[in-house]
Z-matrix of the N, CA and C atoms (Angstrom, degrees):
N
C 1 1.455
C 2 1.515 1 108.41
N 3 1.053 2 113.45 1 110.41
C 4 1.825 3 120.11 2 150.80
C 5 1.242 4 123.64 3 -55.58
N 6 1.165 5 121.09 4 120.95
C 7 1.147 6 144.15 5 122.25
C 8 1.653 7 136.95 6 -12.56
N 9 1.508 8 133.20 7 91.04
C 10 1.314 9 109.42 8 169.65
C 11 1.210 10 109.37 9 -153.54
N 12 1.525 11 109.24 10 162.25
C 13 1.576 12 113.65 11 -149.80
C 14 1.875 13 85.66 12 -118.41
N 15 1.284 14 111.66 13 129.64
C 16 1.152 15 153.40 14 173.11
C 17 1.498 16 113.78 15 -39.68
N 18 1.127 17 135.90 16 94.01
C 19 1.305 18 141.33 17 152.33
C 20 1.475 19 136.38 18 -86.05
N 21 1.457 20 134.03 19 104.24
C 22 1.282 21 102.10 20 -178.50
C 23 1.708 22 115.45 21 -123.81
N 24 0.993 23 105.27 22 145.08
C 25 1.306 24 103.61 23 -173.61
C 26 1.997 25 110.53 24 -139.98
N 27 1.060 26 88.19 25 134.79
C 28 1.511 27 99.45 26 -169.34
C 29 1.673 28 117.37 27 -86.08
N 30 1.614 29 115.54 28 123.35
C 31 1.803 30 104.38 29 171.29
C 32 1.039 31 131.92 30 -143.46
N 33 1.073 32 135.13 31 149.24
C 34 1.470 33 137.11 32 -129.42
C 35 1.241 34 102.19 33 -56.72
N 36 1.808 35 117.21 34 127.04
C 37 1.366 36 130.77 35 166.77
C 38 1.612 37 106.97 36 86.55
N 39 1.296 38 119.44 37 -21.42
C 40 1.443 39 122.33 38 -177.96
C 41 1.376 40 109.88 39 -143.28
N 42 1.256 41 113.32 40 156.59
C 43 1.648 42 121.33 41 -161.00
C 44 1.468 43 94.80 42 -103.31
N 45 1.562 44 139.26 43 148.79
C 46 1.392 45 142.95 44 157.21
C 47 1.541 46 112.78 45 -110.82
N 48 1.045 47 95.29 46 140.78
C 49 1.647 48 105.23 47 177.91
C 50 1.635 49 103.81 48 -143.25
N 51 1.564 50 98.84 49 108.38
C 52 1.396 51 108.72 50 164.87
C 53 1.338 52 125.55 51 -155.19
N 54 1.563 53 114.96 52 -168.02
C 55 1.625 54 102.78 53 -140.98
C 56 1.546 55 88.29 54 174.10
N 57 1.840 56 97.31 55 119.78
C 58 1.087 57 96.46 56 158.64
C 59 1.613 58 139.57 57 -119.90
N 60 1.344 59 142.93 58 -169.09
C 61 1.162 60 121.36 59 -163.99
C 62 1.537 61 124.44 60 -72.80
N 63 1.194 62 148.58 61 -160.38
C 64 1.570 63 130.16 62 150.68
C 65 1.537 64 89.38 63 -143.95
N 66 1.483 65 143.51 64 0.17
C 67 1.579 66 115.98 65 139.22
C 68 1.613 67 110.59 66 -135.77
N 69 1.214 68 104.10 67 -166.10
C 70 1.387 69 104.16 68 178.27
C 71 1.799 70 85.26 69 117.47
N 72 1.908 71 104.74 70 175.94
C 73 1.423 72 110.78 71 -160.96
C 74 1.786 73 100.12 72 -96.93
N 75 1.748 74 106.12 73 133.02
C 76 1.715 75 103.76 74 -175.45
C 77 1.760 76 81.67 75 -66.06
N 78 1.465 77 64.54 76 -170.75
C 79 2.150 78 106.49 77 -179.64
C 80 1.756 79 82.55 78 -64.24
N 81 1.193 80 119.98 79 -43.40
C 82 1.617 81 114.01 80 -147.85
C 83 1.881 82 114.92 81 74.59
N 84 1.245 83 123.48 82 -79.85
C 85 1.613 84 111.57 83 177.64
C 86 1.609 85 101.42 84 -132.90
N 87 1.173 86 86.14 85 179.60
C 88 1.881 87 108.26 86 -173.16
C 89 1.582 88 112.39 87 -44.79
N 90 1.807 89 108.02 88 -37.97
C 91 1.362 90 122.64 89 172.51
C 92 1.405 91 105.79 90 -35.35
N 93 1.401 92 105.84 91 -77.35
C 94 1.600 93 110.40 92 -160.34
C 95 1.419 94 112.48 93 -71.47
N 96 1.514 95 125.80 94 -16.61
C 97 1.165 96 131.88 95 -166.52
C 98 1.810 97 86.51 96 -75.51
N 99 1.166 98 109.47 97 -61.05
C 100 2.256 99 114.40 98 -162.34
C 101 1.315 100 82.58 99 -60.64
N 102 1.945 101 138.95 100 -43.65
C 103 1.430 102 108.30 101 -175.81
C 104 1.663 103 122.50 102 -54.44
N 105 0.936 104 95.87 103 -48.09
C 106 1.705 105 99.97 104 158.84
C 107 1.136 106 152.64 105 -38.83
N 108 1.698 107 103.62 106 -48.88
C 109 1.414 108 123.85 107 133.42
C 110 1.474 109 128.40 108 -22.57
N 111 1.260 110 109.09 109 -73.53
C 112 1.682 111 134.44 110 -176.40
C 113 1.343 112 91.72 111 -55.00
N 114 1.464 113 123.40 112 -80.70
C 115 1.662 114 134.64 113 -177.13
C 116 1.696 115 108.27 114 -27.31
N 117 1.291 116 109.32 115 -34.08
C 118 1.862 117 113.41 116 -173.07
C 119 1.646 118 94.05 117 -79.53
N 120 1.362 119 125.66 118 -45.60
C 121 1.476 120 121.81 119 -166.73
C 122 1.812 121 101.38 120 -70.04
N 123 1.452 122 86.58 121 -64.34
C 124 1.765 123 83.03 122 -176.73
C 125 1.493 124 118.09 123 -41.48
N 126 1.724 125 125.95 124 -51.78
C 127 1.268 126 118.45 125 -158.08
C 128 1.723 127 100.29 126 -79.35
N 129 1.815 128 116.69 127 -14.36
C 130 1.563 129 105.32 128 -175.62
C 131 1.692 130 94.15 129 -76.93
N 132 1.273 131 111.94 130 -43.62
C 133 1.712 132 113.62 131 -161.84
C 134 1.852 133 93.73 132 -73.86
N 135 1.399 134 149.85 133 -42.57
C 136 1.426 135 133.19 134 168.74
C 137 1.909 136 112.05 135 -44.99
N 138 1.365 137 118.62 136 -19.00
C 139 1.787 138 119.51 137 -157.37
C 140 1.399 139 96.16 138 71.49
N 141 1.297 140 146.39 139 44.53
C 142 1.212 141 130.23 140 141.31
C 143 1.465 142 123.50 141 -48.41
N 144 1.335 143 84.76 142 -63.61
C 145 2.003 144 109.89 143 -178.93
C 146 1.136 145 107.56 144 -112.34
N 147 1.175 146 111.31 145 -6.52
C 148 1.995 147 100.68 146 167.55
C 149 1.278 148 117.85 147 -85.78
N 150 1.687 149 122.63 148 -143.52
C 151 1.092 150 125.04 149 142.99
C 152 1.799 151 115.54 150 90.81
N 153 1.081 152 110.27 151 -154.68
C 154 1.979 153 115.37 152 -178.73
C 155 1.421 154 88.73 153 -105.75
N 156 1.634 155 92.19 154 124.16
C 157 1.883 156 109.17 155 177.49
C 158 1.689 157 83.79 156 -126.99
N 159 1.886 158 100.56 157 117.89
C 160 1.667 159 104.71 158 167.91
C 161 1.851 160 96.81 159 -59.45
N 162 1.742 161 89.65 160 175.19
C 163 1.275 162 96.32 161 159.59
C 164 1.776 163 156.25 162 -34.73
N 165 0.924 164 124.25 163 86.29
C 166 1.259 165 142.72 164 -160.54
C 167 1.593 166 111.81 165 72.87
N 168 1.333 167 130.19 166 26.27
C 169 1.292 168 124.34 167 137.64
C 170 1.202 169 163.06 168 -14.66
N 171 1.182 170 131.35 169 89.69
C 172 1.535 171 124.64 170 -171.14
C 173 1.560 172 107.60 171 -104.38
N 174 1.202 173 100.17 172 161.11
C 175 1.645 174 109.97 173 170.86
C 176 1.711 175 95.71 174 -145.54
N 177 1.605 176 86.49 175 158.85
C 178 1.525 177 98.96 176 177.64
C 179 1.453 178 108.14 177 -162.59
N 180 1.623 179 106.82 178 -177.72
C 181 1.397 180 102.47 179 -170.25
C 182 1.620 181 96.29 180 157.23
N 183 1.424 182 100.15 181 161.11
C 184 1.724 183 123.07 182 -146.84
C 185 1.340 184 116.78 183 -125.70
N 186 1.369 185 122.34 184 115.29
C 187 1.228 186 107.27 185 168.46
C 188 1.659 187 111.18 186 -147.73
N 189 1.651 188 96.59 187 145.12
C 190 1.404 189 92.52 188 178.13
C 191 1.347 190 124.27 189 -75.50
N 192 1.313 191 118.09 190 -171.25
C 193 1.872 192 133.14 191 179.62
C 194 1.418 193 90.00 192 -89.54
N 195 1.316 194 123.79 193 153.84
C 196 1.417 195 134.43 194 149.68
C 197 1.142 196 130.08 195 -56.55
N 198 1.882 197 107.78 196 -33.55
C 199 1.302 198 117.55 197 -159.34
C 200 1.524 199 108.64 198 -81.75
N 201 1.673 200 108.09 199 -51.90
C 202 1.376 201 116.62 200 -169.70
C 203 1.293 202 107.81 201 -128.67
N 204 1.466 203 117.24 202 14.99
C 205 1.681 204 95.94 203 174.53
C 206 1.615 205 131.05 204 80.89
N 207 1.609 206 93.69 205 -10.85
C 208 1.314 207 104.92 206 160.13
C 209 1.673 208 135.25 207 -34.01
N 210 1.164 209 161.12 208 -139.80
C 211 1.558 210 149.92 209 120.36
C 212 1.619 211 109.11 210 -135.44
N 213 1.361 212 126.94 211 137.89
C 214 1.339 213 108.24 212 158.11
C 215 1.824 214 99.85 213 -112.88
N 216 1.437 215 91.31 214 142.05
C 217 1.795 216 105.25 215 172.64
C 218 1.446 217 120.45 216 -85.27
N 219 1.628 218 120.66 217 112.50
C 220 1.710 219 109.02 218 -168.69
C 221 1.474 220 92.97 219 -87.75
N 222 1.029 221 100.51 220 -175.06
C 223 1.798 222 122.71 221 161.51
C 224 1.557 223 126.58 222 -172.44
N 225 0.872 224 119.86 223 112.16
C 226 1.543 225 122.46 224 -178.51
C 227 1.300 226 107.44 225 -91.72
N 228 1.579 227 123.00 226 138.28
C 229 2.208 228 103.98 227 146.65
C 230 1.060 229 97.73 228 -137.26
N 231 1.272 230 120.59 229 175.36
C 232 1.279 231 155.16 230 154.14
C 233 1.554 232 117.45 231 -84.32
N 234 1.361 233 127.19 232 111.85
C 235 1.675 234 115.88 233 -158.35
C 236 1.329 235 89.01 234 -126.20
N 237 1.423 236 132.13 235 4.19
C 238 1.285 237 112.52 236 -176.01
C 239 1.471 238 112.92 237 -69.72
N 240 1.965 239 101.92 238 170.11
C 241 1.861 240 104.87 239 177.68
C 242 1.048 241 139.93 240 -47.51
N 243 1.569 242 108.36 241 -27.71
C 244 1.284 243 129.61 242 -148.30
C 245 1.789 244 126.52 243 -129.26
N 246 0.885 245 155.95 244 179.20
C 247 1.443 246 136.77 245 131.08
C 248 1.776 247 110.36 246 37.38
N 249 1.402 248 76.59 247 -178.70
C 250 1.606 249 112.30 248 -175.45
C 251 1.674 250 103.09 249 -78.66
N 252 1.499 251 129.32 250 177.45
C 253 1.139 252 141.52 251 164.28
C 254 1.486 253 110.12 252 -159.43
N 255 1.152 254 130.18 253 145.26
C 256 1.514 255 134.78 254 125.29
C 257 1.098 256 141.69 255 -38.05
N 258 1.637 257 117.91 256 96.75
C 259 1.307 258 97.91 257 160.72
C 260 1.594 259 118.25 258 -100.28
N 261 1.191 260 99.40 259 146.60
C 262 1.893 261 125.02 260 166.47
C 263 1.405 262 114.04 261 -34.02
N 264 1.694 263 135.16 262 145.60
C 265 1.208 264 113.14 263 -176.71
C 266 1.483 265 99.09 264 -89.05
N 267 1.900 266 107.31 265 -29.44
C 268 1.293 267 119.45 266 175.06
C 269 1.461 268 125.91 267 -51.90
N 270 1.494 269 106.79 268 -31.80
C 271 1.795 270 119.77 269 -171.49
C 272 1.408 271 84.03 270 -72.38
N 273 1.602 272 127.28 271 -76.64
C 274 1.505 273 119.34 272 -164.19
C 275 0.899 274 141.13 273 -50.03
N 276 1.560 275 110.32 274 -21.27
C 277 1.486 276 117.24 275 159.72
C 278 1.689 277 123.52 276 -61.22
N 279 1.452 278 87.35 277 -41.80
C 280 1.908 279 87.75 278 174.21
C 281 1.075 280 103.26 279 -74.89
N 282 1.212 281 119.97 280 -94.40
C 283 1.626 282 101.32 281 -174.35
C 284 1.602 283 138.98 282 0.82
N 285 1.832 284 118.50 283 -43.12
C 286 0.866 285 123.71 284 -152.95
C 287 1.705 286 96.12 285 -92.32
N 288 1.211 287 108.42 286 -31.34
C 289 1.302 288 121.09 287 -168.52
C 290 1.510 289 98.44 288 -93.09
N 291 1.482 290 124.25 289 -21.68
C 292 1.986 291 104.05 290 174.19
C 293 1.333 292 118.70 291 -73.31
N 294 1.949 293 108.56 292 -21.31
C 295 1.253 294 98.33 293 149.93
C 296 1.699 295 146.91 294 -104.63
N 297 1.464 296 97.06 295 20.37
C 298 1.253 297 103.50 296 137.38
C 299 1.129 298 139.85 297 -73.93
N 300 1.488 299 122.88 298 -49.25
C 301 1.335 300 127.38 299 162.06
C 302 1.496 301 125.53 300 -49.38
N 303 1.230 302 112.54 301 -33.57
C 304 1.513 303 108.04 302 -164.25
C 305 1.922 304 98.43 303 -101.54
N 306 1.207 305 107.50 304 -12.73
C 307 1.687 306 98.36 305 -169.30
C 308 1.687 307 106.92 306 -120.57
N 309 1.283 308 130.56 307 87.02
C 310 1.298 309 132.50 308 -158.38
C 311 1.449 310 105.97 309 -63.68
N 312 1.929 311 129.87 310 -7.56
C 313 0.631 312 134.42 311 173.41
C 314 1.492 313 132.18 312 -133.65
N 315 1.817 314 95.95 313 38.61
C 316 1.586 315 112.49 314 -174.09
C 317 1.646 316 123.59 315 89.01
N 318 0.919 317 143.33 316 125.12
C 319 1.397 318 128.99 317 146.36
C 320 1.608 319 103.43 318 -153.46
N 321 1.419 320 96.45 319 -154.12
C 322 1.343 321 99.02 320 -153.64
C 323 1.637 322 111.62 321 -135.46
N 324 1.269 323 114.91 322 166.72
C 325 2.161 324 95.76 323 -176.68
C 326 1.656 325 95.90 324 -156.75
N 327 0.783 326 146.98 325 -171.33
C 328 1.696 327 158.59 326 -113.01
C 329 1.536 328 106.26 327 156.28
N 330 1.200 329 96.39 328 78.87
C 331 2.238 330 87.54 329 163.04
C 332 1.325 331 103.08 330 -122.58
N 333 1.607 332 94.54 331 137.38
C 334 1.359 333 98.65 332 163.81
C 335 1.587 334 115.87 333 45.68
N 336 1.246 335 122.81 334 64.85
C 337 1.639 336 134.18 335 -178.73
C 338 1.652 337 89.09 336 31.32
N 339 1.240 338 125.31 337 62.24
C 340 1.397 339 114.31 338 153.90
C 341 1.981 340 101.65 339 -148.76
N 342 1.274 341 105.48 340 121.73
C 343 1.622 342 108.41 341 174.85
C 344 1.498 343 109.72 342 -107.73
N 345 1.568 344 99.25 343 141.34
C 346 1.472 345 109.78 344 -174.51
C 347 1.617 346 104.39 345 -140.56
N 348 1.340 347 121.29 346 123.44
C 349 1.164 348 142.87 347 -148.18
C 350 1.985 349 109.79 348 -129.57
C-alpha cells in the first residue's frame, strides 16, 4: 500500500484533487522518467487508457523503463454517476504525465470524475 499526502488545488470550472506518493522506487534518472513519458503517449494514443470507459470503469496497464527494467503501473477510471464517457487521447496524456512530472515517486489526481494513477 502507498502512501500519499494530499494536495488540493482548484481550476477553473473543475476541482483537482491530487497526491503524490512519499515511498515506493523514484524514476532514478531522466532515462526511465522519458520511458514513462513515451509509455503515457503511446498507451493514451493505442485507447489503452483513453477512449469510451462504461460506467465506473477502469483500465490499466504496464510498462517498463528502457534503461533498467524498472515498470511503472498506469490506471485510468471513469468515477462518474452515471453512464459511459469519453476520454480525450490529448486529456490522458496530460494527466498521465503531470503525474509523472510532478511526483518522482508516483501519485495519483481526480479531474472531473476521471482518476489517473
Amino acid at each position: 500500500m502507498k502512501l500519499s499526502i494530499p494536495l488540493i488545488a482548484l481550476a477553473s470550472a473543475t476541482s483537482t484533487m491530487a497526491g503524490c506518493y512519499g515511498s515506493g522506487k523514484p524514476y532514478l534518472n531522466d532515462c526511465n522518467k522519458n520511458s514513462f513519458l513515451d509509455a503515457a503517449d503511446d498507451l493514451c494514443k493505442s485507447l489503452t487508457l483513453a477512449g469510451y470507459f462504461n460506467y465506473r470503469q477502469t483500465k490499466t496497464a504496464c510498462a517498463p523503463a528502457r534503461c533498467n527494467g524498472i515498470k511503472m503501473n498506469y490506471e485510468v477510471g471513469w468515477k462518474g454517476s452515471s453512464g459511459g464517457h469519453t476520454l480525450a487521447v490529448e486529456d490522458c496524456k496530460r494527466r498521465l504525465k503531470e503525474n509523472i512530472n510532478n511526483c518522482p515517486l508516483g501519485g495519483t489526481q481526480t479531474v472531473a470524475d476521471w482518476f489517473f494513477k
